[in-house]
N, CA, C and O atoms as a Tinker XYZ file with bonds, in Angstrom:
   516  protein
     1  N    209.831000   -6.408000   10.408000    73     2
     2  CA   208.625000   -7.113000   10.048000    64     1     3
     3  C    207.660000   -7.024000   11.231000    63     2     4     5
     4  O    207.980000   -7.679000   12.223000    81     3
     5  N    206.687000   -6.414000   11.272000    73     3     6
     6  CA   205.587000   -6.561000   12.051000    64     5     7
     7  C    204.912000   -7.651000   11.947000    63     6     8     9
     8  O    204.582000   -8.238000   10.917000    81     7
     9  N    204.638000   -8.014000   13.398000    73     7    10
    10  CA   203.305000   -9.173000   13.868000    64     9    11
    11  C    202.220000   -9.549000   13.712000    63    10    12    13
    12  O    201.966000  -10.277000   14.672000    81    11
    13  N    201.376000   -9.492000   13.046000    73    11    14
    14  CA   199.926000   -9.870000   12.922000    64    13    15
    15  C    199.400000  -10.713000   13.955000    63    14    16    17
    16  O    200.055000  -11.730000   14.182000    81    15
    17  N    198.299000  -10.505000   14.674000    73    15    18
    18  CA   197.175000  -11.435000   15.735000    64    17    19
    19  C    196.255000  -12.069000   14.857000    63    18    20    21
    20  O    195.469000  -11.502000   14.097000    81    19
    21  N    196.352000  -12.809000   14.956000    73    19    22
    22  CA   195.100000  -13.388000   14.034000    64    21    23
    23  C    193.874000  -14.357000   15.081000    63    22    24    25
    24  O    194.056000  -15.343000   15.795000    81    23
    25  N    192.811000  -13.679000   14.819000    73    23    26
    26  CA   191.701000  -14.370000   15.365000    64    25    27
    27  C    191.228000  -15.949000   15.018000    63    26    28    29
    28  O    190.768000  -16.208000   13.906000    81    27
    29  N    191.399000  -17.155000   16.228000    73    27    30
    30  CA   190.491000  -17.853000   15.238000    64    29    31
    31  C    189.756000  -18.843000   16.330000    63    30    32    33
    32  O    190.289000  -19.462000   17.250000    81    31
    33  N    188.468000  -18.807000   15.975000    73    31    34
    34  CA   187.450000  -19.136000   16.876000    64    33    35
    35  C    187.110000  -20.292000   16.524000    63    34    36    37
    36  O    186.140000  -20.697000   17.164000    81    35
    37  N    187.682000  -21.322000   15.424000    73    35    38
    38  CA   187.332000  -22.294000   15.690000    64    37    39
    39  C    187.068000  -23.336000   17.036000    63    38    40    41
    40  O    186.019000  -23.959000   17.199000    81    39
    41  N    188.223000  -23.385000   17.945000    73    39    42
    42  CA   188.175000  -24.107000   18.952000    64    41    43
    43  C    187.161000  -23.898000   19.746000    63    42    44    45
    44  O    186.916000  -24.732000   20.617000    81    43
    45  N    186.336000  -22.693000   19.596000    73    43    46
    46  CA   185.440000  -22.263000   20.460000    64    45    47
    47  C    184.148000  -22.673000   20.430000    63    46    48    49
    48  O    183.202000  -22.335000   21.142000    81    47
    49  N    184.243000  -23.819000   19.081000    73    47    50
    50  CA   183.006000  -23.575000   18.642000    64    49    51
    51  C    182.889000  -25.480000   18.234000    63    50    52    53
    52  O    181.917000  -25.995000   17.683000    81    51
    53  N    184.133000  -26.210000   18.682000    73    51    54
    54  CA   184.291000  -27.480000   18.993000    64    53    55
    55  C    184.128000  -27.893000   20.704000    63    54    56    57
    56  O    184.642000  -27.162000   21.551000    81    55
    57  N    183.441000  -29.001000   21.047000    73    55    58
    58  CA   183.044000  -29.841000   22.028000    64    57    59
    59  C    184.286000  -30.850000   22.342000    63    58    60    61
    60  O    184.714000  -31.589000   21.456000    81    59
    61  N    184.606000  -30.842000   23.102000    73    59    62
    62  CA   185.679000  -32.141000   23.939000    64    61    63
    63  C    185.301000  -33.080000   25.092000    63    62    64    65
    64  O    184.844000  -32.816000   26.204000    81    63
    65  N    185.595000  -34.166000   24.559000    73    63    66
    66  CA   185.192000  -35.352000   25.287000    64    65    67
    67  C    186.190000  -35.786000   26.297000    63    66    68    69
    68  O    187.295000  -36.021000   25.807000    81    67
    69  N    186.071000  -35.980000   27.789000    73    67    70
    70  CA   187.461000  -36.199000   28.494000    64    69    71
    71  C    187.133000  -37.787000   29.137000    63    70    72    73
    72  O    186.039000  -38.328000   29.291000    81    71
    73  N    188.619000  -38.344000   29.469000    73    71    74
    74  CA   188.592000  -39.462000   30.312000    64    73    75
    75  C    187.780000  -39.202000   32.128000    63    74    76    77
    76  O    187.754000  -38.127000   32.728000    81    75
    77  N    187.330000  -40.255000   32.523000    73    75    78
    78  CA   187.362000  -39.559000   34.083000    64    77    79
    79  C    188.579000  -39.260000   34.772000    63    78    80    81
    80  O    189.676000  -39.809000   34.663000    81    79
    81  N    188.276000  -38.447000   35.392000    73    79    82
    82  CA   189.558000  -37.358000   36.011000    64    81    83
    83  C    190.387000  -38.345000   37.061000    63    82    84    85
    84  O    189.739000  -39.104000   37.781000    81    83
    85  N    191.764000  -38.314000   37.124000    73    83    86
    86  CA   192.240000  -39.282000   37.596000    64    85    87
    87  C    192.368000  -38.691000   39.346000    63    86    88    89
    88  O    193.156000  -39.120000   40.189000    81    87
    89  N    191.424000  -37.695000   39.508000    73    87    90
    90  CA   191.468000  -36.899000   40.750000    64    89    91
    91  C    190.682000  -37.948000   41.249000    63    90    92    93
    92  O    190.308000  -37.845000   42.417000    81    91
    93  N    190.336000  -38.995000   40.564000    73    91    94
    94  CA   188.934000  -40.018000   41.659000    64    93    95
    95  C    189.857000  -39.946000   43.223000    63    94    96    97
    96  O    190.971000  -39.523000   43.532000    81    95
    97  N    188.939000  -40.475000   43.820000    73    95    98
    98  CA   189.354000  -41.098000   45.346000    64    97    99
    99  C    188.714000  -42.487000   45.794000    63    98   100   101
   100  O    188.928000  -42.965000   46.908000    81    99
   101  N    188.084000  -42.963000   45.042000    73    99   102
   102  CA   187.409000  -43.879000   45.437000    64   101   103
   103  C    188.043000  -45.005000   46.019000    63   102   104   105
   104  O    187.510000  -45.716000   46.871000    81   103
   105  N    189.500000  -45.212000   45.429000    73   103   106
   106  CA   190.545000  -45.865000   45.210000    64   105   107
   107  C    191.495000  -46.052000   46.839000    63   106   108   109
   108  O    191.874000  -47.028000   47.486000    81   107
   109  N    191.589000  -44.636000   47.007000    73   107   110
   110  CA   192.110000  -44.780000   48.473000    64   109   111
   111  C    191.319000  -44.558000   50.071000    63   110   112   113
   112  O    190.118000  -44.576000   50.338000    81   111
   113  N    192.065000  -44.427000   50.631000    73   111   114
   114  CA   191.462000  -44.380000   52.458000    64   113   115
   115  C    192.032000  -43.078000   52.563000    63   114   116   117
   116  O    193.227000  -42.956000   52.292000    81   115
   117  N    191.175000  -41.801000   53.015000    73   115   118
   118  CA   191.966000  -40.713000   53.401000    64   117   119
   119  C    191.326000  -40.535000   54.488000    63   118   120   121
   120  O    190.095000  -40.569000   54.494000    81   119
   121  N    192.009000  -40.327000   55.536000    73   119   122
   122  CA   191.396000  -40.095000   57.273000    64   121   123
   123  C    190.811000  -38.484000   57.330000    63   122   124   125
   124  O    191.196000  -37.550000   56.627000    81   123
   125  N    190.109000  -38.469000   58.039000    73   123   126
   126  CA   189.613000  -37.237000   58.255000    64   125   127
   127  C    190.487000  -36.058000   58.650000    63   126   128   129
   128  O    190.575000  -34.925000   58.176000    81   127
   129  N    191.020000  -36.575000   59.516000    73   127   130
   130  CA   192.339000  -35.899000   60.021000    64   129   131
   131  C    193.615000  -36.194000   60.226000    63   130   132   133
   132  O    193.784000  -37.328000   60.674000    81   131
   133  N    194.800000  -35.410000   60.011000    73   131   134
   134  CA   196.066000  -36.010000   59.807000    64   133   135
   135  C    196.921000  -34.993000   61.019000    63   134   136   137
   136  O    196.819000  -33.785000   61.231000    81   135
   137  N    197.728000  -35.980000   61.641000    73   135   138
   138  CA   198.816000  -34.969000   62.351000    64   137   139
   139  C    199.959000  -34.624000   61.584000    63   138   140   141
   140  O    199.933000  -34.420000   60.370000    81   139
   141  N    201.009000  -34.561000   62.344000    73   139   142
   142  CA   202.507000  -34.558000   61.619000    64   141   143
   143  C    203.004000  -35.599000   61.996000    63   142   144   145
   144  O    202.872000  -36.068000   63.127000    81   143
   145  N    203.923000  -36.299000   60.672000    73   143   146
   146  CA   204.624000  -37.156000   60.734000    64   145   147
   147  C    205.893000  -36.800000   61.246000    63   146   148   149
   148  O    206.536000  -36.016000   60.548000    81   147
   149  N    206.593000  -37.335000   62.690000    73   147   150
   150  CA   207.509000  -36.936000   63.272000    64   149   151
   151  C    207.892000  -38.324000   64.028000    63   150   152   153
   152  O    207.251000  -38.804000   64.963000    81   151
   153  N    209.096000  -38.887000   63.422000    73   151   154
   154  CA   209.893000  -39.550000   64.595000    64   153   155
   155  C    209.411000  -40.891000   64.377000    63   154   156   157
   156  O    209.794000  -41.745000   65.176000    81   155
   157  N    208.517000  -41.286000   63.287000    73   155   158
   158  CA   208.185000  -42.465000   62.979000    64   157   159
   159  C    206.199000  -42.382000   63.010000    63   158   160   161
   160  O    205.383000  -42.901000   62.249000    81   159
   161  N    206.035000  -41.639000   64.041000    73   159   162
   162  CA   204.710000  -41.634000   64.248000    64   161   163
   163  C    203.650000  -40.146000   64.156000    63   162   164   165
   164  O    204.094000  -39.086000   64.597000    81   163
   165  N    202.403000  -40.207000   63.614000    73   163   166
   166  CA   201.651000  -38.815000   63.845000    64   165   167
   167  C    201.788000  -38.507000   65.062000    63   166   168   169
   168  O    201.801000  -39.258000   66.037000    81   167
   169  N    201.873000  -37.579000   65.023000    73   167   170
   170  CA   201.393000  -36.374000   66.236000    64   169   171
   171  C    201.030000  -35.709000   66.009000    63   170   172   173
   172  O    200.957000  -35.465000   64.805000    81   171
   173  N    200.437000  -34.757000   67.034000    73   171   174
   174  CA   199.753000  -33.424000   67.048000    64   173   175
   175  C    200.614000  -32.649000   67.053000    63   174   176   177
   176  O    201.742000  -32.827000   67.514000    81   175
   177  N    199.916000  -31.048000   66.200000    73   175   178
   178  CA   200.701000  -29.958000   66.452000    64   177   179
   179  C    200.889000  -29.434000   67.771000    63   178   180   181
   180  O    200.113000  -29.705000   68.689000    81   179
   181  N    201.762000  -28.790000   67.884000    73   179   182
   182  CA   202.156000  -27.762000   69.008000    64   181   183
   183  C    200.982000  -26.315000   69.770000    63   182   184   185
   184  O    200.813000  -25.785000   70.868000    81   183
   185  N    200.296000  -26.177000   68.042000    73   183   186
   186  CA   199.655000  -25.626000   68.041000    64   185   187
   187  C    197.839000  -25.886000   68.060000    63   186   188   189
   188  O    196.929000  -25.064000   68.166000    81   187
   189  N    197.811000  -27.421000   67.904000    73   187   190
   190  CA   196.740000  -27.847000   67.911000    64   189   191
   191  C    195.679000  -27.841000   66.867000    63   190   192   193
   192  O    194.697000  -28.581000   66.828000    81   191
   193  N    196.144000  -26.526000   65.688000    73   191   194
   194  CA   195.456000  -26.320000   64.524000    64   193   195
   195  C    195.329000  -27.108000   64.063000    63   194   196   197
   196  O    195.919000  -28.109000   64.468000    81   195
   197  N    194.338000  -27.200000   62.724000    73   195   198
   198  CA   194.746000  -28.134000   61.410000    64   197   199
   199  C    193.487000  -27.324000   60.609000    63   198   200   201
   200  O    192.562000  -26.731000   61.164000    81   199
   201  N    193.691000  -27.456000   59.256000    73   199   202
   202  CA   193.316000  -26.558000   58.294000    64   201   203
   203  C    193.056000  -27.690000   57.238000    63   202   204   205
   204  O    193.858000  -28.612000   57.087000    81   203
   205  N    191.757000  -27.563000   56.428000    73   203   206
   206  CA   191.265000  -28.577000   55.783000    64   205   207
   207  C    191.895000  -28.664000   53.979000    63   206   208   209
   208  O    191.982000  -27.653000   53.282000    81   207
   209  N    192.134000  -29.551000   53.669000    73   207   210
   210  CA   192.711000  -29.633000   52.470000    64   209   211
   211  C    191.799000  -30.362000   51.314000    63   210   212   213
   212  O    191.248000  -31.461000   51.368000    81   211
   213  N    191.822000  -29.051000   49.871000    73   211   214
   214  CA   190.601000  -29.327000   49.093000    64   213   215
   215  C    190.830000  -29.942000   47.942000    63   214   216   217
   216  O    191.925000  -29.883000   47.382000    81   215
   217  N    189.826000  -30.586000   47.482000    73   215   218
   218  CA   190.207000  -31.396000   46.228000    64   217   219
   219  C    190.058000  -30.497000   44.994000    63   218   220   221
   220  O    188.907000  -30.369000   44.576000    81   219
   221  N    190.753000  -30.042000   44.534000    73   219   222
   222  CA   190.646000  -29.248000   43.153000    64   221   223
   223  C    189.600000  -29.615000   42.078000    63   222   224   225
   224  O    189.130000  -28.702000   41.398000    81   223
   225  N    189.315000  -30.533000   41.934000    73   223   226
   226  CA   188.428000  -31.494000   40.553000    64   225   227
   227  C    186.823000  -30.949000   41.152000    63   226   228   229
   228  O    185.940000  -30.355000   40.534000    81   227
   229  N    186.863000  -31.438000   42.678000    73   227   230
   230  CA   185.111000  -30.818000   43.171000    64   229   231
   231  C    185.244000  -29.956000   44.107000    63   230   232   233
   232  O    184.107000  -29.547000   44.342000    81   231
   233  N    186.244000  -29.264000   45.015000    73   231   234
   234  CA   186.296000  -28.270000   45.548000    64   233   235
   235  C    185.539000  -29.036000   47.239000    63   234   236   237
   236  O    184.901000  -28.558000   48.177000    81   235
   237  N    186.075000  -30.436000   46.884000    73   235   238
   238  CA   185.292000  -30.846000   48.731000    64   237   239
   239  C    186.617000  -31.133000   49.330000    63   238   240   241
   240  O    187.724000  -31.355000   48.840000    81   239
   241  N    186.147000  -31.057000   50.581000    73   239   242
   242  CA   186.887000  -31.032000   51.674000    64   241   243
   243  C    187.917000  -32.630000   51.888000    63   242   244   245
   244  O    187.332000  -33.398000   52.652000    81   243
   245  N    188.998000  -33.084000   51.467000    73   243   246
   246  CA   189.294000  -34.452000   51.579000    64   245   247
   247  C    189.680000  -34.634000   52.963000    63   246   248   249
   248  O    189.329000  -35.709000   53.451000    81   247
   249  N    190.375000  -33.770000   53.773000    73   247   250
   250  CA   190.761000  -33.893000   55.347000    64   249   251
   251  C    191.376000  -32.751000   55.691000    63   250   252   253
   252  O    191.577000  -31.867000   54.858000    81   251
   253  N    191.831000  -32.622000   57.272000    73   251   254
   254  CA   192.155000  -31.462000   58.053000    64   253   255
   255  C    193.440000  -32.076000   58.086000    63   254   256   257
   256  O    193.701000  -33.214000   58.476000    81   255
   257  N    194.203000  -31.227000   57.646000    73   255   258
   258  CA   195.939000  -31.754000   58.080000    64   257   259
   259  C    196.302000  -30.411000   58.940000    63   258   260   261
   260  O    195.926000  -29.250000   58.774000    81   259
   261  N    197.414000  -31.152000   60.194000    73   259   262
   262  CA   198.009000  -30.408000   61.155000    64   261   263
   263  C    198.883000  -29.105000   60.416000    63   262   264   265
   264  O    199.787000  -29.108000   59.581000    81   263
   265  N    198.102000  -27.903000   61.199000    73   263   266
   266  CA   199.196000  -26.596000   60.885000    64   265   267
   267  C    200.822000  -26.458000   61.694000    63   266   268   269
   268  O    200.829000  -25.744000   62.696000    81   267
   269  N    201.672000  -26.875000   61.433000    73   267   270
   270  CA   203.178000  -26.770000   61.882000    64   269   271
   271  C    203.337000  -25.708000   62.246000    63   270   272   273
   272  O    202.898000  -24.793000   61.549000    81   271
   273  N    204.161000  -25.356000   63.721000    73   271   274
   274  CA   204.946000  -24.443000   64.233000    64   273   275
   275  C    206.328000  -24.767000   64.074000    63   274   276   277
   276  O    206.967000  -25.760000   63.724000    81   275
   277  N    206.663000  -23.200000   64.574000    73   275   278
   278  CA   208.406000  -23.536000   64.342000    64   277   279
   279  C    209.017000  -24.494000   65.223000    63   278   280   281
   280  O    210.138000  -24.965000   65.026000    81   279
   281  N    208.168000  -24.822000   66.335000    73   279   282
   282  CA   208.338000  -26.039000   67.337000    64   281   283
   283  C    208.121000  -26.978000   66.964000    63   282   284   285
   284  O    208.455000  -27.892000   67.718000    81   283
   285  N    207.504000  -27.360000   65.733000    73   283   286
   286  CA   207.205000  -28.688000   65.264000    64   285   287
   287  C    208.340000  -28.692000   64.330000    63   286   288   289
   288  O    209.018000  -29.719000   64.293000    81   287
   289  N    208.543000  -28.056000   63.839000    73   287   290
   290  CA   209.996000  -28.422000   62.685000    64   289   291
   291  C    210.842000  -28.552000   63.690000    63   290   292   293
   292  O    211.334000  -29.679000   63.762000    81   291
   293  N    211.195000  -27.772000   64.515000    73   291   294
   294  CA   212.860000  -28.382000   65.605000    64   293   295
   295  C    212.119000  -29.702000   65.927000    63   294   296   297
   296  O    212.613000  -30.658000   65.329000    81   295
   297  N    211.317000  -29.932000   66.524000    73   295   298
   298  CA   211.047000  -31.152000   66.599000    64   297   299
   299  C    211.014000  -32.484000   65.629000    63   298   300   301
   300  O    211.244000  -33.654000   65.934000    81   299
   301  N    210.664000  -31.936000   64.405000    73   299   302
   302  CA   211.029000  -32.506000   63.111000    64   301   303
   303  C    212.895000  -32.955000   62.437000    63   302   304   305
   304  O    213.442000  -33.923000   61.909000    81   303
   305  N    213.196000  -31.863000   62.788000    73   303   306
   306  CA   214.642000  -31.740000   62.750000    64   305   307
   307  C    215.624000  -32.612000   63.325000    63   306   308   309
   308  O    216.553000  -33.317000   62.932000    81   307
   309  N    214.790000  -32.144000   64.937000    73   307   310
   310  CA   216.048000  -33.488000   65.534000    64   309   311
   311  C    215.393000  -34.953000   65.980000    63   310   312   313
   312  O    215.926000  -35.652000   66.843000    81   311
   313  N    214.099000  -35.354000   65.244000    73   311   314
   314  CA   214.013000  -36.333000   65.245000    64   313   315
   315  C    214.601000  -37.265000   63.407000    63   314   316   317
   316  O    214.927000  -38.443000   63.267000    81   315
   317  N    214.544000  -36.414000   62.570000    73   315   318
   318  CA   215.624000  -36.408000   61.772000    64   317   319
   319  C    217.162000  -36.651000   61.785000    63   318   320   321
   320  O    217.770000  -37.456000   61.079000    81   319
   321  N    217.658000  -35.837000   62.686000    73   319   322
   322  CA   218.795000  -35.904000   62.833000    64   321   323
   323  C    219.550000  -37.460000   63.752000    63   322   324   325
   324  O    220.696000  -37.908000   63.721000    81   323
   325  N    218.770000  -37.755000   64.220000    73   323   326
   326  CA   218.557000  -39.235000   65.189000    64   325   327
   327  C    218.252000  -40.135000   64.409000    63   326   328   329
   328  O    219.153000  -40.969000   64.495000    81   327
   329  N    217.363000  -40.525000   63.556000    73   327   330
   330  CA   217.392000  -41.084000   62.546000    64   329   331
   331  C    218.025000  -41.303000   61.107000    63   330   332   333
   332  O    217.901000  -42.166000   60.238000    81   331
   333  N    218.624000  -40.349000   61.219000    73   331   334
   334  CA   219.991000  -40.534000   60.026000    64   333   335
   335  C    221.169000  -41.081000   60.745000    63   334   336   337
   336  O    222.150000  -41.588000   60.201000    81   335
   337  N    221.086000  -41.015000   61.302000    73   335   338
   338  CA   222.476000  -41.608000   62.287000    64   337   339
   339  C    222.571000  -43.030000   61.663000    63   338   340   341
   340  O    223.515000  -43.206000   60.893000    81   339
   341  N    221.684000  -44.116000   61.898000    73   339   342
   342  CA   220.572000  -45.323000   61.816000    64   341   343
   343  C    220.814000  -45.560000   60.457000    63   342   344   345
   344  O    221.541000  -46.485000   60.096000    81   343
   345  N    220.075000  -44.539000   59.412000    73   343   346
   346  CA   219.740000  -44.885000   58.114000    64   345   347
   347  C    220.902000  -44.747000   57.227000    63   346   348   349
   348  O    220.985000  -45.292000   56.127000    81   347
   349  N    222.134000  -43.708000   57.956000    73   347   350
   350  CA   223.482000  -43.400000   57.116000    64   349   351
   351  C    224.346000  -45.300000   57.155000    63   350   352   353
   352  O    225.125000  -45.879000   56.398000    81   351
   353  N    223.936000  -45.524000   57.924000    73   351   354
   354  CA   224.732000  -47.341000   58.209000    64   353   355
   355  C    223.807000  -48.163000   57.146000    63   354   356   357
   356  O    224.275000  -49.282000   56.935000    81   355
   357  N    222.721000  -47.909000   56.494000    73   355   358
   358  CA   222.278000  -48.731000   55.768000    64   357   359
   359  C    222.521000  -48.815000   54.247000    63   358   360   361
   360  O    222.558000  -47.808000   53.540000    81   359
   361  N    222.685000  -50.079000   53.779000    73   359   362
   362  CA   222.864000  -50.009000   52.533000    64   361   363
   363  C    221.914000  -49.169000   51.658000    63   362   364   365
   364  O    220.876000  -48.701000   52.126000    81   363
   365  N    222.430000  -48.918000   49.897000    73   363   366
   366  CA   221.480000  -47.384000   49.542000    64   365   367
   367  C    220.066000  -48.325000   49.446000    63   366   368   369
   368  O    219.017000  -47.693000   49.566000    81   367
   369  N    219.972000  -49.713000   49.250000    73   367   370
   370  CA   218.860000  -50.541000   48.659000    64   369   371
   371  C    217.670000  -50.231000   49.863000    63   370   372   373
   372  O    216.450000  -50.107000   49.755000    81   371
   373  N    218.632000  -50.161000   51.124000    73   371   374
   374  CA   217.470000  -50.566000   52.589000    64   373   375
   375  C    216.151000  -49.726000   52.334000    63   374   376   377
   376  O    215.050000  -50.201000   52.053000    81   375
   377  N    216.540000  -48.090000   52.518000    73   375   378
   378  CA   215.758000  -47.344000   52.551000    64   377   379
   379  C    214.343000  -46.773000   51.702000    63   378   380   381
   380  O    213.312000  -46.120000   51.860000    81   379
   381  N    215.193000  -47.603000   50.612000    73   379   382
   382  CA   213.615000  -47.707000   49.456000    64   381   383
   383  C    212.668000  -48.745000   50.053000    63   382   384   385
   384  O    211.476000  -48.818000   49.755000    81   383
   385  N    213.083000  -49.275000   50.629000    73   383   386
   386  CA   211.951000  -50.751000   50.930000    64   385   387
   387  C    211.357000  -50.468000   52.865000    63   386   388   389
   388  O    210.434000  -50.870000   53.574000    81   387
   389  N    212.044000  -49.943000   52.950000    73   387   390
   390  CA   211.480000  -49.256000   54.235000    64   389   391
   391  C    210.904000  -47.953000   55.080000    63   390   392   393
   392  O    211.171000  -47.436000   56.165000    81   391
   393  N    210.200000  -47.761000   54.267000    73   391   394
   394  CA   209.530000  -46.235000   54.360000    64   393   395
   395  C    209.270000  -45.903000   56.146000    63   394   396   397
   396  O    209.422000  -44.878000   56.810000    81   395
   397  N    208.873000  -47.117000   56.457000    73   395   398
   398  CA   208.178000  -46.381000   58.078000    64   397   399
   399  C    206.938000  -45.611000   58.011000    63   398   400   401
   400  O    206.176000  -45.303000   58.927000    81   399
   401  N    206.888000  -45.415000   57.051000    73   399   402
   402  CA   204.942000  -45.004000   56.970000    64   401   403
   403  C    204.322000  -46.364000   57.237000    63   402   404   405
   404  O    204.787000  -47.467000   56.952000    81   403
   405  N    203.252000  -46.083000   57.803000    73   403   406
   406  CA   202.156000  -46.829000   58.465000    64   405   407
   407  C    201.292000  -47.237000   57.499000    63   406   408   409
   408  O    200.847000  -46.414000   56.699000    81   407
   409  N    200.907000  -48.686000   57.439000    73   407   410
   410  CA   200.775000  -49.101000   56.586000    64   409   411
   411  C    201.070000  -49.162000   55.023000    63   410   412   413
   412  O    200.309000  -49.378000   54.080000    81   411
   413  N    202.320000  -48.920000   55.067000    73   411   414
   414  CA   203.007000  -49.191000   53.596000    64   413   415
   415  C    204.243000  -50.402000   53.422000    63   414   416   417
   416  O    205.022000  -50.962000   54.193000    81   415
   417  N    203.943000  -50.460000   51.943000    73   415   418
   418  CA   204.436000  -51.717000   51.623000    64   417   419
   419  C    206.217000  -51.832000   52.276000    63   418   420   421
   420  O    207.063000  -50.942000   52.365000    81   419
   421  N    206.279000  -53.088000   52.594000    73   419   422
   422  CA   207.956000  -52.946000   52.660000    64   421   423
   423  C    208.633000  -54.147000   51.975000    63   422   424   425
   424  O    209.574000  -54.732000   52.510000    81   423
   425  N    208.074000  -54.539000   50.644000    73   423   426
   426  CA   209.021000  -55.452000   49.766000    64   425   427
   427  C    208.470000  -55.262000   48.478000    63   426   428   429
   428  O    207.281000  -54.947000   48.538000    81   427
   429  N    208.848000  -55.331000   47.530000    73   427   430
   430  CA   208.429000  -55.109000   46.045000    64   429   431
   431  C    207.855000  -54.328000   45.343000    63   430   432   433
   432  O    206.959000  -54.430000   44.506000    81   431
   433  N    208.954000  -52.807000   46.095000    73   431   434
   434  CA   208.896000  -51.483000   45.598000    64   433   435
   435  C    209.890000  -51.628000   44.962000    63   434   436   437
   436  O    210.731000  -52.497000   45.193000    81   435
   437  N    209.946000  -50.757000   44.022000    73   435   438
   438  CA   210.918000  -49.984000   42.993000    64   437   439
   439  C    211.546000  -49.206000   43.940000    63   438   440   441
   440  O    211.110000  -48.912000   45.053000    81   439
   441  N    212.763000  -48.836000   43.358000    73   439   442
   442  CA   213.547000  -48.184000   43.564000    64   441   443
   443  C    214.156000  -47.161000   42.561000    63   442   444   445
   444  O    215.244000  -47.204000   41.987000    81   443
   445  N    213.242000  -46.302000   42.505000    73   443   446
   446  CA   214.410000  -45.134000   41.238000    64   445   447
   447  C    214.591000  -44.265000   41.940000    63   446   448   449
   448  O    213.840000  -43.930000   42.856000    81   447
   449  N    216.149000  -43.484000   41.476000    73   447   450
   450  CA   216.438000  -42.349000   42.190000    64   449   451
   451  C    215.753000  -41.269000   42.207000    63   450   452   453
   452  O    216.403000  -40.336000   42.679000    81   451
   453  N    214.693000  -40.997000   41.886000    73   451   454
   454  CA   212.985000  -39.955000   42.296000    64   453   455
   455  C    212.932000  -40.774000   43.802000    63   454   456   457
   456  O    212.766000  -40.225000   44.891000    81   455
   457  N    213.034000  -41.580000   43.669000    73   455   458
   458  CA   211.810000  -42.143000   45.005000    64   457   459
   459  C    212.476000  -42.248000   46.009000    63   458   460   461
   460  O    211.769000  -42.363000   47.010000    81   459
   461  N    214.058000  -42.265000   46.290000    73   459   462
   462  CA   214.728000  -42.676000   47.235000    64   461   463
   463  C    214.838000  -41.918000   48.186000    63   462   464   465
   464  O    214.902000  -40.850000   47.577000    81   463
   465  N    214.930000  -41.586000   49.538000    73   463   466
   466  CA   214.741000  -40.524000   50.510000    64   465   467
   467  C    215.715000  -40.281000   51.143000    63   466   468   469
   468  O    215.659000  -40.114000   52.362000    81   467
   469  N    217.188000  -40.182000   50.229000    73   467   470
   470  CA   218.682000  -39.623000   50.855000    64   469   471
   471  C    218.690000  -38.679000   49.769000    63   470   472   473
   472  O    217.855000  -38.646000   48.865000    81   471
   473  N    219.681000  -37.909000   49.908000    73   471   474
   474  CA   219.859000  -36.709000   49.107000    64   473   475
   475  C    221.417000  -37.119000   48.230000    63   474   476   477
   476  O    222.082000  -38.145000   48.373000    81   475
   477  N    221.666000  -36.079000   47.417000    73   475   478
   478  CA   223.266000  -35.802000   46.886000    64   477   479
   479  C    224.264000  -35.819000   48.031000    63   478   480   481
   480  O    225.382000  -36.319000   47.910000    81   479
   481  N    223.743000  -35.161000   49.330000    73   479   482
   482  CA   225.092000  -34.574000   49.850000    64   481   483
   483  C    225.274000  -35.469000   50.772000    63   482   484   485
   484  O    226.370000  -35.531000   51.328000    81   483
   485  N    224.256000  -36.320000   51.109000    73   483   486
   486  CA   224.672000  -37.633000   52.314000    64   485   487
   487  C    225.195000  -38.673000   51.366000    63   486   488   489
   488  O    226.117000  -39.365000   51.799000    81   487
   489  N    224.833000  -38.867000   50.340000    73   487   490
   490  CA   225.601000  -40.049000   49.505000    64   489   491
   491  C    227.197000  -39.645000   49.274000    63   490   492   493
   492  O    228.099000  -40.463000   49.451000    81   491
   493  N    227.358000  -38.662000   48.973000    73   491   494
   494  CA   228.728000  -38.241000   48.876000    64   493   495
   495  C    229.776000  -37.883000   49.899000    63   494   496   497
   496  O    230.987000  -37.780000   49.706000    81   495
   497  N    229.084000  -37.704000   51.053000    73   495   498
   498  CA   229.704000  -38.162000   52.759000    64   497   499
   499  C    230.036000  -39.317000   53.090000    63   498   500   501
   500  O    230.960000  -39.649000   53.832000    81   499
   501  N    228.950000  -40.252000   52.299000    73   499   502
   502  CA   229.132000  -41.552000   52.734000    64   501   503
   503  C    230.584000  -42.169000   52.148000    63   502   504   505
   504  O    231.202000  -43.098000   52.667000    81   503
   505  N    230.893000  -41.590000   51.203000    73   503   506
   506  CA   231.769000  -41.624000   49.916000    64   505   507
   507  C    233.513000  -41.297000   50.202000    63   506   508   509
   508  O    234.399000  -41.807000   49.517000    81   507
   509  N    233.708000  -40.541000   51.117000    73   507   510
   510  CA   234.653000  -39.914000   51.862000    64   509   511
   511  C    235.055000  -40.684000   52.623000    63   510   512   513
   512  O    234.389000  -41.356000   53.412000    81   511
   513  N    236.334000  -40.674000   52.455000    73   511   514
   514  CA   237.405000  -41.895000   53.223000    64   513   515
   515  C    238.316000  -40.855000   54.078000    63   514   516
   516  O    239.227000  -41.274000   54.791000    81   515
């Protein structure tokens, strides 16, 4: 049985009405410039770059976030690795309610397993007797 294409131009020739785009910003605080989050606090790159990041909806500039070197991830890494030490002793509840981002909430967040910031393979370490 062969396929037929069939043309149809209706849609082309209908108008659509949209909600406002939920790309607003009006809503939040975005800084001009962002470092890397490392070790609890921004810092600067290694490299000193930062490269501006665009809003898709109007194509403007929302801020310059820091360009990462491979020196900033080891640095990322083992300030990671120092901090799990810490966060592996905490109950699974702690870590949802304590982000350590700067200025964020730390009581009467949700908690679903999307949002939680341990993985499969540390929960199942923890698990091991």
């Amino acid at each position: 049985m062969a396929l037929t294409k069939r043309r149809d131009t209706a849609l082309a020739t209908q108008t659509f009405e949209y909600a406002p785009a939920p790309e607003a910003i009006d809503h939040v605080k975005i800084a001009d410039r962002y470092g890397l989050f490392i070790g609890g606090k921004f810092v600067e790159p290694k490299s000193g770059k930062h490269f501006p990041t665009i809003n898709p909806a109007t194509e403007a500039v929302l801020s310059h976030v820091a360009e990462a070197l491979a020196a900033d991830v080891d640095r990322a890494v083992e300030a990671a690795s120092r901090a799990q030490e810490s966060w592996g002793r905490l109950s699974p509840a702690a870590p949802a309610t304590s982000s350590g981002f700067p200025g964020s909430s730390r009581s009467g967040r949700a908690s679903s397993p999307s949002s939680r910031p341990w993985t499969a393979a540390s929960r199942s370490r923890s698990r091991v007797t």
